[in-house]
C-alpha positions as CSV (number, residue, x, y, z in Angstrom):
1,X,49.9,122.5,-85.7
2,X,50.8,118.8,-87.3
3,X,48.8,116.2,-86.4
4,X,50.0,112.4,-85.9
5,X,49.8,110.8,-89.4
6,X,47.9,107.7,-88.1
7,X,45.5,110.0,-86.8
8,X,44.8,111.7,-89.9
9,X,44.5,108.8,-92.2
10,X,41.6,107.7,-89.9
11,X,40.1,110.6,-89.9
12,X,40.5,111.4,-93.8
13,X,39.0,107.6,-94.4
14,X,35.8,108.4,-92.3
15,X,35.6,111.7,-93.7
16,X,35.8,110.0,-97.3
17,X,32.8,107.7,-96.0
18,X,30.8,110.6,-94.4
19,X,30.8,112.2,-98.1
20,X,32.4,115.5,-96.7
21,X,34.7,115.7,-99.5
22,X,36.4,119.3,-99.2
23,X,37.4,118.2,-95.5
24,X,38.5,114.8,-96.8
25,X,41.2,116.7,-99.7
26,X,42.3,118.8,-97.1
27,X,43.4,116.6,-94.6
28,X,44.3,114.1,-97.2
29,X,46.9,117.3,-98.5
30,X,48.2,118.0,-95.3
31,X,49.1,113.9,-95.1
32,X,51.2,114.3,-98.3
33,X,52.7,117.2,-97.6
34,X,53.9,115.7,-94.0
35,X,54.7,112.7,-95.0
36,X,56.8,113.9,-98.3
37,X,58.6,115.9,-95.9
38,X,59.3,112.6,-93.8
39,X,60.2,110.7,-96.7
40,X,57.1,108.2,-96.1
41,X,56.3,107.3,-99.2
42,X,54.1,104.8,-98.1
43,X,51.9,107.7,-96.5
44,X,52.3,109.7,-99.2
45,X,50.7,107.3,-101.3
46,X,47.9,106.9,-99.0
47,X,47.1,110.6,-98.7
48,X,47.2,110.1,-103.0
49,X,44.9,107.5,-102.5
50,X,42.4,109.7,-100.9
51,X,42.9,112.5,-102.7
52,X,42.0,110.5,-106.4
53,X,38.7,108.6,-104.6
54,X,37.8,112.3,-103.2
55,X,38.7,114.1,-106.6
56,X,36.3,111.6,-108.6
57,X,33.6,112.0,-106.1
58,X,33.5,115.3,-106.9
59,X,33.5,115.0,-110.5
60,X,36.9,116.9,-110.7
61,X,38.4,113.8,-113.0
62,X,42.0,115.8,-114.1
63,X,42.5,116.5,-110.5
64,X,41.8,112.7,-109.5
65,X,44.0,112.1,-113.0
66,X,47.2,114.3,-111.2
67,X,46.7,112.6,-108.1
68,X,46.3,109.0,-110.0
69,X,49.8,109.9,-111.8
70,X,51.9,111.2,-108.6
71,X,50.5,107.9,-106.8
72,X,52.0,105.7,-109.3
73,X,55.3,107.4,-109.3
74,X,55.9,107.0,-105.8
75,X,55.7,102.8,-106.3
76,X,59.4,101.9,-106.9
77,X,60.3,104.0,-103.7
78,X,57.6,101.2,-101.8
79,X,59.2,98.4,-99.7
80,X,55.7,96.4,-100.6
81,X,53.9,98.1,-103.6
82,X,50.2,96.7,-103.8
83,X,49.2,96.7,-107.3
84,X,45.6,96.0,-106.6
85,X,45.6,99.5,-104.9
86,X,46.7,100.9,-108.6
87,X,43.9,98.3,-110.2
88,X,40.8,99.7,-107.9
89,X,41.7,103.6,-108.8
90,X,42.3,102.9,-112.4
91,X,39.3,101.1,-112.1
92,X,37.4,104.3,-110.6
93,X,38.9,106.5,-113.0
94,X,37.4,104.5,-115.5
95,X,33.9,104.5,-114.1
96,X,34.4,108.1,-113.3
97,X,34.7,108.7,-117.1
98,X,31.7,106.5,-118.2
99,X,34.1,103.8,-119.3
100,X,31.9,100.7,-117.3
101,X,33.6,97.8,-119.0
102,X,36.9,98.8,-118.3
103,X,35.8,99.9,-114.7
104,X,34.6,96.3,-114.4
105,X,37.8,94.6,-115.8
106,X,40.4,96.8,-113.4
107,X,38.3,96.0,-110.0
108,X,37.9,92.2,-111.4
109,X,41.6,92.7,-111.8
110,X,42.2,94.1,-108.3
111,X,40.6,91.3,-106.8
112,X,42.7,88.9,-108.9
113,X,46.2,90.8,-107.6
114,X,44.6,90.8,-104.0
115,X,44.5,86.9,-104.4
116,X,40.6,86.8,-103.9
117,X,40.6,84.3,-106.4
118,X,42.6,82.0,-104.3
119,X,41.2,82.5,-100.9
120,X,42.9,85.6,-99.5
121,X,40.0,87.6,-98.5
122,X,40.7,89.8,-95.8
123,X,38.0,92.4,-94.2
124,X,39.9,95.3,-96.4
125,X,38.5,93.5,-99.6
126,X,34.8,94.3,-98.5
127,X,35.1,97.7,-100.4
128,X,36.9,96.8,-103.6
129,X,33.9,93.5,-103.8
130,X,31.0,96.1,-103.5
131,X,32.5,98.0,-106.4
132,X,33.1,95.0,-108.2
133,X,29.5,94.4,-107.8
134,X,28.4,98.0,-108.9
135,X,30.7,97.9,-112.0
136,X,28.6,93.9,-112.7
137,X,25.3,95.4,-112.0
138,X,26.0,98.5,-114.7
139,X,27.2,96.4,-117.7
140,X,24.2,94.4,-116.8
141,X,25.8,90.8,-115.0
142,X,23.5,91.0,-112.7
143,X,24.1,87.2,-111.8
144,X,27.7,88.1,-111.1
145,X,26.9,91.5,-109.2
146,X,25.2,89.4,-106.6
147,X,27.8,87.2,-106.2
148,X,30.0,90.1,-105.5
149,X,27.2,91.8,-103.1
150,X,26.8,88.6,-101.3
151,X,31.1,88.3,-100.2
152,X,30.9,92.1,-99.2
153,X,28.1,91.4,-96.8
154,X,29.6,88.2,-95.6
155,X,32.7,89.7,-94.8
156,X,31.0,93.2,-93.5
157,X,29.3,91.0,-91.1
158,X,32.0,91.0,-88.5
159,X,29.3,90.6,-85.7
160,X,25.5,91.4,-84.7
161,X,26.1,94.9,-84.3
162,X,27.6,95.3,-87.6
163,X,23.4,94.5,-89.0
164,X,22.2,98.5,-87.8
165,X,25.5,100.3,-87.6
166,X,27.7,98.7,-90.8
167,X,27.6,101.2,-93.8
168,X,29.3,98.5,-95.4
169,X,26.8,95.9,-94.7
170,X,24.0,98.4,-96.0
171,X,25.6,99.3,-99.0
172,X,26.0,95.1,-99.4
173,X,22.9,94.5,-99.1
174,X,21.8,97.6,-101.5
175,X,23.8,96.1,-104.4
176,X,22.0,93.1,-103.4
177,X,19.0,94.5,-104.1
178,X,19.7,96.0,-107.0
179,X,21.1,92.7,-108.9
180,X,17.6,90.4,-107.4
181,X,15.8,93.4,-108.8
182,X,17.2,93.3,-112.4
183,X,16.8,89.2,-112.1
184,X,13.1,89.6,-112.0
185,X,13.1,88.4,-108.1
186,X,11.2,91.9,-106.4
187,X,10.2,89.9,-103.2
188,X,13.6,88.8,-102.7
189,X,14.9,92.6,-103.6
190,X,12.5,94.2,-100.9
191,X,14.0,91.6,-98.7
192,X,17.6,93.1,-99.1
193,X,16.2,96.4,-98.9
194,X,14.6,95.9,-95.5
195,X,18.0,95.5,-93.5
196,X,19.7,97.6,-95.9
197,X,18.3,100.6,-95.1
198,X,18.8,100.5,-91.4
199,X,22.6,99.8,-91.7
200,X,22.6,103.2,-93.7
201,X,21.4,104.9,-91.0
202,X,18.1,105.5,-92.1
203,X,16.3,103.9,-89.8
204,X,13.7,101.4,-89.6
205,X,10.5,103.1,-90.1
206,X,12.2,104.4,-93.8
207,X,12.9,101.2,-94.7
208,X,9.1,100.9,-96.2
């Protein structure tokens, strides 16, 4: 039987998060075809959304290409159209095809739409900054990938809790790492990698 859109848009998002990819496309499918059916195309380009981030996690790049192509046809039918949404999975596309530069410029250009540069940054921007960062850190901007790093984990830190159960705060505090570790500064990279690794999940004792 259906389920309740809301519900699976949740549940596709964790499932995205969790790495269980083939689960992910399948709800993600069933949005689309429900919401198509509705005439939601705000929905529909959500379930697109997940389908292209799933797609490219699994290396399947002419699938996440279809799904990339059918989310930006459904934009003049939006009421509010978000173009940094189109920016950050034309930025993965590129990264997906080795293309770092231009992966770097689309999330930089994301976070420009999103009005980061002028102050709007919202807890949803905590995804796009850590990608930001990733894109830095691999055409070797270290300097800026921290920056980056460091307003992820400052907005990931929504409250003490968020220190040992935050995937977002881990992966934050990994790309913090990373950049301190290409800048020379190893103490201040094992530092990052201390509370990174139990906001992973790995646990404490792993952290060493």
């Amino acid at each position: 039987h259906e389920v309740h859109p809301a519900i699976i848009v949740n549940l596709a998002r964790t499932l995205l998060g969790l790495d269980r990819l083939d689960s992910a496309v399948a709800w993600s499918r069933q949005l689309r075809v429900q919401a198509a059916r509705e005439g939601v195309p705000e929905l529909e380009q959500t379930a697109l959304f997940f389908l292209v981030r799933a797609e490219l996690a699994r290396g399947q790049i002419p699938e996440a290409a279809a799904n990339l192509a059918a989310f930006r046809a459904l934009i003049p039918r939006l009421s509010r159209p978000h173009p940094d949404d189109v920016l950050q999975l034309e930025g993965m596309m590129a990264e997906g095809r080795g293309q770092r530069a231009e992966a770097r410029r689309k999330y930089e250009e994301a976070l420009k739409a999103g009005g980061y540069f002028e102050g709007r940054r919202g807890y949803g921007t905590r995804g796009l900054l850590a990608l930001a960062s990733g894109a830095a850190l691999a055409t070797g901007d270290a300097a800026q990938a921290l920056v980056y790093a460091r307003a992820a984990d400052s907005l990931a830190m929504e409250d003490s809790l968020a220190l040992t159960r935050s995937a977002y705060v881990g992966e934050a505090r990994l790309l913090m790492a990373k950049a301190l570790a290409a800048r020379g500064d190893t103490a201040g990279a094992r530092a990052r990698l201390a509370t990174a690794v139990p906001a992973l999940g790995f646990g404490a004792r792993d952290a060493r």
